[in-house]
C-alpha positions in Angstrom: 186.9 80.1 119.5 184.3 80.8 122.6 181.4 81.7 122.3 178.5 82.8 125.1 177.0 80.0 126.6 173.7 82.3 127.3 172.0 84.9 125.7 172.7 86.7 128.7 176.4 86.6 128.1 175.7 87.2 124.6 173.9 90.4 125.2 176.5 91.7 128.0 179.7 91.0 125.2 178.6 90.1 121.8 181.3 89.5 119.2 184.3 91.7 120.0 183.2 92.9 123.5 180.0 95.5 122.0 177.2 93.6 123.1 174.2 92.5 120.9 170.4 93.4 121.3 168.1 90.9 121.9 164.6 91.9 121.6 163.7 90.6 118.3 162.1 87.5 117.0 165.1 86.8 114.6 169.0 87.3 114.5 171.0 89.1 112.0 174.1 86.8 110.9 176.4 89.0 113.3 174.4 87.6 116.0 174.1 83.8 114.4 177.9 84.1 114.6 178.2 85.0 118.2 175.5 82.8 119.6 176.6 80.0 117.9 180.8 80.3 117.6 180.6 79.6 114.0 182.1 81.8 111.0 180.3 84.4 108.9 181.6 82.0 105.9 180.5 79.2 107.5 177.1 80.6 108.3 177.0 81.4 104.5 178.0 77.8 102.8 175.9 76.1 105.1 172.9 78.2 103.9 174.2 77.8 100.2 174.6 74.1 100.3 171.2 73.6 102.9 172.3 72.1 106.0 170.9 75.0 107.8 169.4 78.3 105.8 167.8 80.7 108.2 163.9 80.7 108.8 163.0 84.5 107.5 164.9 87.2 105.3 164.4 91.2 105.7 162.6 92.4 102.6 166.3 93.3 101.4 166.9 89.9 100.9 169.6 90.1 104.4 169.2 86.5 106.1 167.6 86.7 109.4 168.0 83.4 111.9 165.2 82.4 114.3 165.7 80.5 117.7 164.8 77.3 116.2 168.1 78.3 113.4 170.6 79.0 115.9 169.8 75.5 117.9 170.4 74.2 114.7 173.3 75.6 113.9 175.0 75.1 117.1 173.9 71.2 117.0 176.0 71.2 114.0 178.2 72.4 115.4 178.7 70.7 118.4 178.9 67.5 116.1 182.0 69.5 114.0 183.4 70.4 117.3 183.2 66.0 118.3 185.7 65.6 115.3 182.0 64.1 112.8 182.9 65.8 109.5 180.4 68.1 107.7 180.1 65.2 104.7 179.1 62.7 107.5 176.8 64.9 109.1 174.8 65.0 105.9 175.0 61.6 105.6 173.3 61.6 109.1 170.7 63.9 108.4 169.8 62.3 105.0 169.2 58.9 107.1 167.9 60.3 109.6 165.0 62.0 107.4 164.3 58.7 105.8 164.6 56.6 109.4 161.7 59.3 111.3 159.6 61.1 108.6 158.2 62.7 110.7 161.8 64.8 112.1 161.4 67.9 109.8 164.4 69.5 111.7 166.8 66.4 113.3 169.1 68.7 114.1 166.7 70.3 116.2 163.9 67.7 117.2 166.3 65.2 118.0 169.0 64.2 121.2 172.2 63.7 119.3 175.2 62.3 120.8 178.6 61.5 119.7 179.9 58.2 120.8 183.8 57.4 119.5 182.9 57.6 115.7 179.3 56.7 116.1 176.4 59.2 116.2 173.9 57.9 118.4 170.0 59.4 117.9 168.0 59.8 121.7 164.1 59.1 120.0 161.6 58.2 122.7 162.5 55.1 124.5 165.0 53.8 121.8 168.2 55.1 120.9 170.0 54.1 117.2 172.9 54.3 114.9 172.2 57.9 113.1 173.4 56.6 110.1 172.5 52.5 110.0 169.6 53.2 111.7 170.4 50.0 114.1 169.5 49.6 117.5 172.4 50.4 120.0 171.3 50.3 123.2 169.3 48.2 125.1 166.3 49.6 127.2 167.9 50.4 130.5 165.2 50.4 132.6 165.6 46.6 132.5 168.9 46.4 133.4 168.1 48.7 136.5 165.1 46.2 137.7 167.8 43.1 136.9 170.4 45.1 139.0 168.0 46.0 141.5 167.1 42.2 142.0 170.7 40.9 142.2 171.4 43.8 145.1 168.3 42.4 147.2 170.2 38.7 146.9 172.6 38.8 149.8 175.5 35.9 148.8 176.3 33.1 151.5 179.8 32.4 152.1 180.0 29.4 150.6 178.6 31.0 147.7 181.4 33.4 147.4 184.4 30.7 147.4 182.6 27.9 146.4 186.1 25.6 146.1 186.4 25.7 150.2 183.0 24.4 151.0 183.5 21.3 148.8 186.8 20.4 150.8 187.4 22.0 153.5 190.7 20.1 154.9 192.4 21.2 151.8 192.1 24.8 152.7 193.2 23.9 156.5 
């Protein structure tokens, strides 16, 4: 399935080509569905289970999604869409609460990035395993200054094939 990759497009098709208003400060689930690409039923097990319940309900009871919600939801679903399954995108979330207690919303606060069948976390300077919580990747500003300082070093040409300054005649 597509779905609009702007509120703009949103607003000009909707679901099913009707278009979708977009002057309020939350979304009905119709709209959740269309911003986001995901299912009515997924929409609805997600907020039954709690990996993402809307923000705000209508004094009916009717779930109502704010902007924070949907770039929730679509985080999710982005992670679905890189082949992470639901089960291990909990798992992520759970360590990921205990890792940074201060992340009320990962899904929302933090860079997520899908690496093979590692999530990797963007926090700050550091990026780490979602799950483990280890380390992954070095800081790269250092390996710019080190690559930096090896460009600047211009190699001799005995440095390059070190075997034919030792004896030259044999390379004659």
């Amino acid at each position: 399935m597509t779905y609009p990759e702007t509120l703009r497009d949103l607003a000009k098709y909707g679901p099913n080509g009707q278009g979708v208003s977009l002057t309020q400060d939350s979304f009905t689930r119709l709209q959740a569905t269309a911003i986001t690409g995901l299912s009515a039923r997924q929409l609805g097990y997600w907020r039954k289970t709690g990996l993402v319940a809307p923000a705000a309900r209508t004094r009916g009871g009717h779930a109502r999604y704010t902007f924070t919600d949907l770039i929730a939801l679509r985080a999710a679903k982005r992670l679905l869409d890189a082949s992470i399954s639901l089960q291990r995108i909990r798992k992520c979330l759970q360590s990921l609460t205990h890792f940074l207690p201060t992340a009320d919303q990962p899904l929302v606060e933090l860079s997520l990035v899908v690496t093979g069948d590692v999530v990797l976390v963007f926090h700050g300077e550091r990026a780490f395993d979602a799950l483990t919580g280890q380390e992954w990747v070095f800081p790269i500003a250092e390996l710019v200054k080190e690559v930096e300082q090896l460009q600047r070093i211009q190699p001799q040409q005995g440095e390059l094939f070190p075997a034919a300054t030792e004896k030259p005649e044999k390379y004659a």
